[in-house]
C-alpha positions as CSV (number, residue, x, y, z in Angstrom):
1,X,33.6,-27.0,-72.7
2,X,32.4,-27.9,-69.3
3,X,33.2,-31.3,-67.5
4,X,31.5,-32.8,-65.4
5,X,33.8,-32.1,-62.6
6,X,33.7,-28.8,-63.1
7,X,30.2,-28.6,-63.1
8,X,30.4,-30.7,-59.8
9,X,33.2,-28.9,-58.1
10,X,31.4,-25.5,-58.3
11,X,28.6,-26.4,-56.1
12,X,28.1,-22.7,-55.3
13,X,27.9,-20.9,-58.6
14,X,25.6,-23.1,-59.8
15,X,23.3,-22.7,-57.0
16,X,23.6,-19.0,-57.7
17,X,22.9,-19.3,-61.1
18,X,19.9,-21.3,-60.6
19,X,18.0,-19.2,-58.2
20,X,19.2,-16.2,-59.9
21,X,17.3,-17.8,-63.0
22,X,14.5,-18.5,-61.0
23,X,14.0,-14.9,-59.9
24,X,14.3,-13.7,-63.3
25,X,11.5,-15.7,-64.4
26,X,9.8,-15.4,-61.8
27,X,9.9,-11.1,-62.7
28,X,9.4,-12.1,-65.6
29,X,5.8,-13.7,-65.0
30,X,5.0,-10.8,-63.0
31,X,5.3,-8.3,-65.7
32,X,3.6,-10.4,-68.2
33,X,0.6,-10.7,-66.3
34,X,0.3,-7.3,-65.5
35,X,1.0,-6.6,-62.0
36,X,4.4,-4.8,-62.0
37,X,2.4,-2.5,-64.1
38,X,-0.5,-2.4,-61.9
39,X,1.7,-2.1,-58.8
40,X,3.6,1.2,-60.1
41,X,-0.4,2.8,-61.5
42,X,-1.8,2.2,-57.6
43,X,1.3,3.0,-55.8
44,X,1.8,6.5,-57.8
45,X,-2.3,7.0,-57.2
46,X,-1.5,6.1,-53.6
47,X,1.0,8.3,-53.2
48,X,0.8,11.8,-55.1
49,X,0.0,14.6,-53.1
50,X,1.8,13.7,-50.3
51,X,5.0,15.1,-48.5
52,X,8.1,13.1,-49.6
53,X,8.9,12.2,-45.8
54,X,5.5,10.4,-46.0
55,X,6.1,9.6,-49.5
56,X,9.4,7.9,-48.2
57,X,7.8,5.8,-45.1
58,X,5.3,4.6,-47.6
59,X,7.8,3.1,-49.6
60,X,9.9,1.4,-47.1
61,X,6.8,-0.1,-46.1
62,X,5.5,-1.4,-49.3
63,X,9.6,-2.6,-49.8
64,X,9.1,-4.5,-46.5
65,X,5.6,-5.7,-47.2
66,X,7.2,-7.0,-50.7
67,X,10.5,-8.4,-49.7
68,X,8.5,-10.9,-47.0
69,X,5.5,-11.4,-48.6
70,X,6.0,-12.9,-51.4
71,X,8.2,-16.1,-51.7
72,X,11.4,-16.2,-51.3
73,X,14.3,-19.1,-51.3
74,X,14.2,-21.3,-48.3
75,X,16.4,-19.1,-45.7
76,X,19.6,-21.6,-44.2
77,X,19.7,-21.4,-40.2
78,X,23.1,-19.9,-39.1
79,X,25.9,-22.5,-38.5
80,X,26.0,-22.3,-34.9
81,X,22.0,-23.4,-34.8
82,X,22.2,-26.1,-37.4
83,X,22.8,-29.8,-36.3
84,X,25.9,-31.6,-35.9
């Protein structure tokens, strides 16, 4: 059983555990509405017949295009940039 100060004194984990749930359901609506699915069909169309160095760019690409693109949890400036 959880109190509430130990709920309050483990600021951290709980922030992990909430954006790590938010992620997962967040993948989770993606493959429910199709488009993981979608994704692999047009990227495998996209890419057969090529050379696996090609094959490889493409896909660090499409990994970079990904990772940025779509959202992601507000990024925190680096202590020494961040007000006093």
């Amino acid at each position: 059983m959880l109190s509430w100060s130990d709920i309050t004194n483990n600021k951290a984990a709980w922030n992990t555990f909430v954006w790590f749930a938010t992620l997962v359901a967040l993948a989770d609506g993606l493959s429910s509405t199709g488009f993981i699915a979608w994704l692999g069909k047009e990227g495998g169309a996209l890419m057969s017949g090529i050379s696996p160095g090609m094959a490889t760019i493409v896909l660090l690409l499409a990994f970079y295009l990904l990772h940025y693109l779509l959202p992601a949890p507000p990024r925190t400036p680096p202590r020494c940039c961040r007000p006093c």
